[in-house]
C-alpha positions in Angstrom: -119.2 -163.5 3.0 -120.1 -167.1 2.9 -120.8 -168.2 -0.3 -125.0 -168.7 -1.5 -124.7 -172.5 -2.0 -123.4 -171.9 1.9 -126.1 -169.8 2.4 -129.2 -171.8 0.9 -127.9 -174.8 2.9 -127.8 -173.5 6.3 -130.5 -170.0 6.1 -132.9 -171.6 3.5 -136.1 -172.8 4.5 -137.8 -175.9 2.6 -140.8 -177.6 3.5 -139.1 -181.4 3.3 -137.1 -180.3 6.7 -138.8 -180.2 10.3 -138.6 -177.1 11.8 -136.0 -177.9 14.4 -133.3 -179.1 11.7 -133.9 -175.6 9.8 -133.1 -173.7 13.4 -129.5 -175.3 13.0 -127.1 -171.9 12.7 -124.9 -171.6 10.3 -121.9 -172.4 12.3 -119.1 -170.1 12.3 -116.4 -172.0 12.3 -117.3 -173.9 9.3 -118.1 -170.4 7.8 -114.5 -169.5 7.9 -112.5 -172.9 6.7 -115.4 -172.7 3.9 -113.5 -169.3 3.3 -110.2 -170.0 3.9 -110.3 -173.2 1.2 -111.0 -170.9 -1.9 -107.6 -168.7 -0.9 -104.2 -169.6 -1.1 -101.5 -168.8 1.6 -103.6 -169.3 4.4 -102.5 -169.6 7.7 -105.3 -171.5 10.3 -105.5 -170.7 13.7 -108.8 -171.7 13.6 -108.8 -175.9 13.5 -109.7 -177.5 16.8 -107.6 -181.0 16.4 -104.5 -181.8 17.1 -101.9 -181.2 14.6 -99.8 -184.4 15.8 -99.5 -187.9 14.4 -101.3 -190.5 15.6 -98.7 -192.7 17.7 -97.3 -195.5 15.8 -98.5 -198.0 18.0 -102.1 -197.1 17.7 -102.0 -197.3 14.2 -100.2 -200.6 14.2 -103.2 -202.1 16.0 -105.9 -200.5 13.9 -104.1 -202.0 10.9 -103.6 -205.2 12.6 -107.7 -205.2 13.6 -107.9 -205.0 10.0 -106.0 -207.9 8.7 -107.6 -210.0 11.4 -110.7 -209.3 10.2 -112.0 -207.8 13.4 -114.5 -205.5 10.7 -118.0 -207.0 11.6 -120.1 -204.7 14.6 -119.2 -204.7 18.3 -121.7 -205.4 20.9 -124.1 -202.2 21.3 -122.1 -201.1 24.4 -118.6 -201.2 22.6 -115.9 -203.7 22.3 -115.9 -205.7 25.5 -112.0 -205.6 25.7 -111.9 -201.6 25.5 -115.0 -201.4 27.9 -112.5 -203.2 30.5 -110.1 -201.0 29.8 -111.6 -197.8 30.8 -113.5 -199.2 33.6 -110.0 -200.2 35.0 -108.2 -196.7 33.5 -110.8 -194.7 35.4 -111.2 -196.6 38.6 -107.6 -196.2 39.3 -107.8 -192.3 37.5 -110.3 -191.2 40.0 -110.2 -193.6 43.1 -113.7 -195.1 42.8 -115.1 -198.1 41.2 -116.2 -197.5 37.7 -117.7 -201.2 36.1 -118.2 -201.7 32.1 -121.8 -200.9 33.3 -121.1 -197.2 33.4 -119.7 -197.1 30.3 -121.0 -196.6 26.6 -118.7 -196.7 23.6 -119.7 -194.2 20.9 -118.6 -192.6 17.9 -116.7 -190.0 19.4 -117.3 -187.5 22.1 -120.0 -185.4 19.5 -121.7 -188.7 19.3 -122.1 -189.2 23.1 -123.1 -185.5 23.7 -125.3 -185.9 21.2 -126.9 -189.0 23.4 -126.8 -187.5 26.2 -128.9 -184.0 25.5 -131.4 -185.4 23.0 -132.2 -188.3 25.0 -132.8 -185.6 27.8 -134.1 -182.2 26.4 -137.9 -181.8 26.0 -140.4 -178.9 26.5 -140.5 -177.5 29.6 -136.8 -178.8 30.4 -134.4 -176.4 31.3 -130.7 -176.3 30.9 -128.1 -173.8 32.0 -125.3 -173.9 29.6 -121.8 -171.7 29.9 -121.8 -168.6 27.2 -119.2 -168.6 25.3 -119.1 -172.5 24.6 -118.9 -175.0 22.3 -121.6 -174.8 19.5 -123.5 -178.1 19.3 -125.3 -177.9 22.6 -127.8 -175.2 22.8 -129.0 -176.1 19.4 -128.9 -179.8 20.3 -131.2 -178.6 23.5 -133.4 -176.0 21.1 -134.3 -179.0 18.5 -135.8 -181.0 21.2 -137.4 -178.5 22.6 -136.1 -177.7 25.9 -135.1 -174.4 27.0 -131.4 -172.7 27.3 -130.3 -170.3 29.6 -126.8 -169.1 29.2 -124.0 -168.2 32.0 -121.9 -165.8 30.7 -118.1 -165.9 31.4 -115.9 -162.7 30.6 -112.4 -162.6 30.0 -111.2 -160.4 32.8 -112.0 -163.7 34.8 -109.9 -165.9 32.2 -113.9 -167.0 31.3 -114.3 -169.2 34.6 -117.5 -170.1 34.9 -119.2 -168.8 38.7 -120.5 -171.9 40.6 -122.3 -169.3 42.8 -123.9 -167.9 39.4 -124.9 -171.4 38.1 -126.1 -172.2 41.6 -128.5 -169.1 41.6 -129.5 -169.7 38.0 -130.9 -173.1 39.0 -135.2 -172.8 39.4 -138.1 -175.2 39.4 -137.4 -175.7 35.4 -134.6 -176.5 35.7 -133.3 -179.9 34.2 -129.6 -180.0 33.5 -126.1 -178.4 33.2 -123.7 -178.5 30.5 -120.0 -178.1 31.2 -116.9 -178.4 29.7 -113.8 -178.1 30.9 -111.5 -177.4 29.4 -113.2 -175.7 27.4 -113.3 -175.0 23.9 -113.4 -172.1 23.1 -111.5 -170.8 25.9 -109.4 -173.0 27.4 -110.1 -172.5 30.9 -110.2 -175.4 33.5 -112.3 -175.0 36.1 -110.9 -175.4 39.7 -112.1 -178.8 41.8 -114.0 -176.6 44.2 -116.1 -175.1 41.7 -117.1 -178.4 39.4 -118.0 -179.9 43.8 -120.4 -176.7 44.3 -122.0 -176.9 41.1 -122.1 -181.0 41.3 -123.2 -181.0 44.7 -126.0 -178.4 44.7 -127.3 -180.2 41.5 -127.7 -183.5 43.3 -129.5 -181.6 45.9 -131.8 -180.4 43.5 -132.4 -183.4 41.7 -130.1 -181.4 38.2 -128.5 -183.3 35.8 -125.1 -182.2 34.9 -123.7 -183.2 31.6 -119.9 -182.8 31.4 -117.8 -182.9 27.7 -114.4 -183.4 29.2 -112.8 -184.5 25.5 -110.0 -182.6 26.5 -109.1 -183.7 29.8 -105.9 -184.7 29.3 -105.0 -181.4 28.1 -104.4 -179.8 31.4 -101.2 -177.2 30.8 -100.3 -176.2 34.1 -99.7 -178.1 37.1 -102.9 -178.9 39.0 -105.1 -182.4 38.9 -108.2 -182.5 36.8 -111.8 -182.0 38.0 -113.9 -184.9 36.2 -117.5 -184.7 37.3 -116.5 -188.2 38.3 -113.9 -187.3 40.9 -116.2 -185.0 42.9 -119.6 -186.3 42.6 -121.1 -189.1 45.4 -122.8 -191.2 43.0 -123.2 -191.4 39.4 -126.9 -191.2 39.1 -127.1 -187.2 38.0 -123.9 -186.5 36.2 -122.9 -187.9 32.6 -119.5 -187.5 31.7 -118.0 -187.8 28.0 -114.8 -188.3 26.2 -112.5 -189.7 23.9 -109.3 -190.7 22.5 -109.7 -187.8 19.7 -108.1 -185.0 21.4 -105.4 -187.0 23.7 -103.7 -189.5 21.4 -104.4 -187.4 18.4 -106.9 -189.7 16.8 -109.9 -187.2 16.0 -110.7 -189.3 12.9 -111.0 -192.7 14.2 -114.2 -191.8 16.0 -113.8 -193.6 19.4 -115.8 -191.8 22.3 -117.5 -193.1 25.7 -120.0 -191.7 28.1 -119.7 -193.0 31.9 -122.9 -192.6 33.8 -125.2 -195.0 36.0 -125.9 -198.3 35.1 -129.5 -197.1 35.1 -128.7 -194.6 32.2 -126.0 -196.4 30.2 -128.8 -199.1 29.5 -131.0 -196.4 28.7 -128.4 -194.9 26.3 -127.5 -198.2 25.1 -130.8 -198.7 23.1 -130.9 -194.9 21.9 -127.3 -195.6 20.2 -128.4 -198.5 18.6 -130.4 -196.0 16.5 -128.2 -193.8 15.9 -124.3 -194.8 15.1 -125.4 -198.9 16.2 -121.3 -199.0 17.1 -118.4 -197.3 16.8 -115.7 -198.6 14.3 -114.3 -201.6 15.2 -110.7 -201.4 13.9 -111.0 -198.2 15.6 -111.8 -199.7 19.4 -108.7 -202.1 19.1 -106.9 -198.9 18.5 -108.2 -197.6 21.6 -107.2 -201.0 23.4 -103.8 -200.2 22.6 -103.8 -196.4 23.0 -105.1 -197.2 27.1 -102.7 -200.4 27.3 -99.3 -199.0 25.7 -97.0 -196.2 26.4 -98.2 -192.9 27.0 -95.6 -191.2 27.0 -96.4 -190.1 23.6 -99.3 -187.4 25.2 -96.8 -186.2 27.7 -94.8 -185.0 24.9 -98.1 -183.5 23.3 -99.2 -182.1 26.3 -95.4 -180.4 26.9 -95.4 -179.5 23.2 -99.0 -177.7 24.0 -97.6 -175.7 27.0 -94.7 -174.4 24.9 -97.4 -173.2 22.7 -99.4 -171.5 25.3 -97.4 -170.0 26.7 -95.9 -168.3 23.6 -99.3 -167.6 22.1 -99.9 -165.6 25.4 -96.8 -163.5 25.3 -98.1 -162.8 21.1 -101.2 -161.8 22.2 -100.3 -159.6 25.3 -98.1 -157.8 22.2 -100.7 -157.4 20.2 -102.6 -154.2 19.3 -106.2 -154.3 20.6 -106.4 -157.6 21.7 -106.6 -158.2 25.8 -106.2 -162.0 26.5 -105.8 -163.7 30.1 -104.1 -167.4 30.9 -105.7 -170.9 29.5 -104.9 -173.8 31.3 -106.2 -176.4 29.2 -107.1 -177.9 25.6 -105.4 -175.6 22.9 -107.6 -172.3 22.7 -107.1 -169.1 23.5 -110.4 -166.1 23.1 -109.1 -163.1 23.9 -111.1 -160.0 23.6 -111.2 -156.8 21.0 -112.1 -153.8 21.5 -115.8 -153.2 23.4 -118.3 -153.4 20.4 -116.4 -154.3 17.9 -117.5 -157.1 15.2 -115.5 -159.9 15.8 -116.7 -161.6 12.8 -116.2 -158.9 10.8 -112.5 -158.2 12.2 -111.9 -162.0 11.6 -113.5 -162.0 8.1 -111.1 -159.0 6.9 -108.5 -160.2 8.4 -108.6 -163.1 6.4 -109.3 -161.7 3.3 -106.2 -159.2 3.8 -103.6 -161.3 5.4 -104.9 -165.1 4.7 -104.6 -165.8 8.7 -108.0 -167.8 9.7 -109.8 -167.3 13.1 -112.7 -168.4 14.5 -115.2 -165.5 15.5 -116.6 -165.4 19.4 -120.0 -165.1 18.1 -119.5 -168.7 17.0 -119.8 -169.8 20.5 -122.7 -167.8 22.0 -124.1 -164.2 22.3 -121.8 -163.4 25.2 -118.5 -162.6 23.6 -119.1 -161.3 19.7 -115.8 -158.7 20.1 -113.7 -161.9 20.6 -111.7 -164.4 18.4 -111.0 -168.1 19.1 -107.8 -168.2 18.4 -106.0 -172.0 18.0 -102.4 -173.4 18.8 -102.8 -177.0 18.1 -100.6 -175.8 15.4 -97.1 -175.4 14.8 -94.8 -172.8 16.2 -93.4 -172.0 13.2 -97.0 -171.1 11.6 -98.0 -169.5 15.0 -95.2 -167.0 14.6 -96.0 -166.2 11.0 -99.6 -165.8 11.4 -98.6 -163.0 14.3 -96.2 -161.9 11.9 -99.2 -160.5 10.0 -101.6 -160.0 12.4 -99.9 -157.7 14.6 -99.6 -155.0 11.8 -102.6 -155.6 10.2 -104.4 -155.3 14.0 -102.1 -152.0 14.3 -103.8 -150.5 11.8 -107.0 -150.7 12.3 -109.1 -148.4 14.1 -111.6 -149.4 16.5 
């Protein structure tokens, strides 16, 4: 188990802390790297960024931002020559015009979704977020008071998410909707037709939708991405984020955006400025070059992912009580145990007895805790030894 300094930090309660920071969860995947880093030999399936170097040429302007001196603070909307570059990226991306109005740099995709739902949640604000998901935004919801109500997504569906079941979740509370797709931790991509129904019916009902699309780039088979952006009417209910973090491998640097109205960007604008003020600088000239040089550098990542994929697919389907289905995007895969089996227990042991680190479904939500998020933005060579002990330490056990 986690150790008690681990415990204490997370579970403890202490009168200097407001109520809402002490409701923060231990998260899970933390819980398990904090494991992993007191053993040797360990194998991780469990770190959600990219294993890749940053491109050279990114790193060549980041430097050179440097030695120019470009260190002092941005304007509070982000660097204006980056802000012209996305507005021009994703005009032509999705076929509509996007101005450096709709657009707020921040410091990274956590940063902007971090904006976005605590500017928004309050009591008596309802949002509908997917179950399993990623883990910052029912708590970021919970600690400004506003209400979650999960959509659960099941594995035998490859954990699509069911516009119609969104749709019919939607009441007189009912504020926003969180999506994210791909999605971590599951990988799926949701089809165009579904992100329109949901997008559409929202806008009819006066819904926000907020969509973390940090990983949509990472689309691994052969089908064009749904952005809120592409299949909304107008920007004034939907609030998509990004960054460069996942795409060209540059989690670190801390370079994210949100595109919205101009209506909410200045909003936003003014709530950043107490928060993060502005993302790095260095780091937004390295974006500048990552949107104006060659990409063919994610092409080779994104073909490099597939090969994964599809490999980690063909381990699991081999695999002794584990049922898995088909990701399309980002580099997660959760397939499923045995019903009622502790997944955090199975992924605890398992590390202890064969040093090969997952991340348990509980981690992401109440909907899947017989699962493990399992990660291939590592190599193939550690992908094959970690199955090489998996598979007959999984044989063995009895569920």
């Amino acid at each position: 188990m986690y150790d008690e300094i681990d415990k204490e930090e997370y579970e403890g309660h202490n009168q200097m802390w407001t109520p809402s920071l002490q409701a923060i969860p231990m998260p899970g995947i933390r819980r398990m790297i904090n494991m992993a880093a007191k053993m040797d030999d360990v194998i991780h399936l469990s770190i959600g960024q990219p294993n890749f170097p940053t491109p050279q040429h990114i790193i060549e302007a980041n430097i050179e931002a440097l030695r120019e001196g470009q260190t002092g603070y941005t304007m509070d909307a982000g660097l204006p020559e980056l802000l012209t570059e996305l507005a021009e990226y994703y005009s032509k991306r999705y076929n509509r015009e996007i101005t450096e109005d709709n657009i707020l740099v921040t410091s990274g995709a956590t940063e902007g979704m971090f904006l976005a739902l605590s500017g928004t949640a309050a009591p008596g604000r309802q949002f509908l977020v997917p179950d399993p998901t990623f883990t910052m935004y029912a708590p970021l919801i919970r600690m400004n008071g506003g209400e979650v109500k999960t959509i659960p997504t099941r594995p035998e569906n490859g954990h699509q998410l069911d516009p119609q079941q969104v749709i019919d979740a939607i009441d007189m509370r009912t504020f926003g909707i969180v999506l994210n797709s791909p999605a971590n931790p599951t990988g799926a991509v949701m089809p165009k037709e579904a992100v329109e129904a949901i997008v559409q019916e929202a806008a009819y009902r006066g819904v926000y939708v907020f969509s973390d699309e940090v990983y949509d780039h990472l689309v691994l088979d052969d089908m064009e991405y749904p952005s809120v952006i592409r299949c909304t009417s107008d920007l004034d209910h939907v609030m998509a984020v990004s960054s460069f973090s996942k795409t060209f491998a540059m989690p670190g640097l801390r370079v994210g955006w949100i595109i919205s109205s101009q209506g909410a960007i200045k909003k936003l604008r003014r709530y950043h400025m107490f928060t993060t003020s502005v993302a790095s600088t260095p780091a937004q000239w390295a974006g500048v070059a990552a949107l104006r040089g060659d990409r063919s550098c994610v092409d080779d990542m994104v073909e490099e992912y597939r090969r994964r994929r599809d490999r980690v697919v063909q381990l699991v389907s081999e695999t002794p009580h584990l049922t898995g289905y088909w990701p399309q995007g980002a580099f997660y895969i959760l397939p499923a145990l045995p019903p009622n089996t502790d997944g955090t227990s199975v992924a605890m042991r398992m590390l202890e007895e064969t040093g090969v680190c997952v991340v348990p479904g509980d981690a992401f939500g109440d909907s899947c805790p017989n699962s493990i998020r399992l990660s291939y933005s590592a190599s193939m060579e550690d992908i094959e030894r970690a199955f090489e002990r998996m598979i007959p330490w999984l044989a063995k056990q009895k569920f």
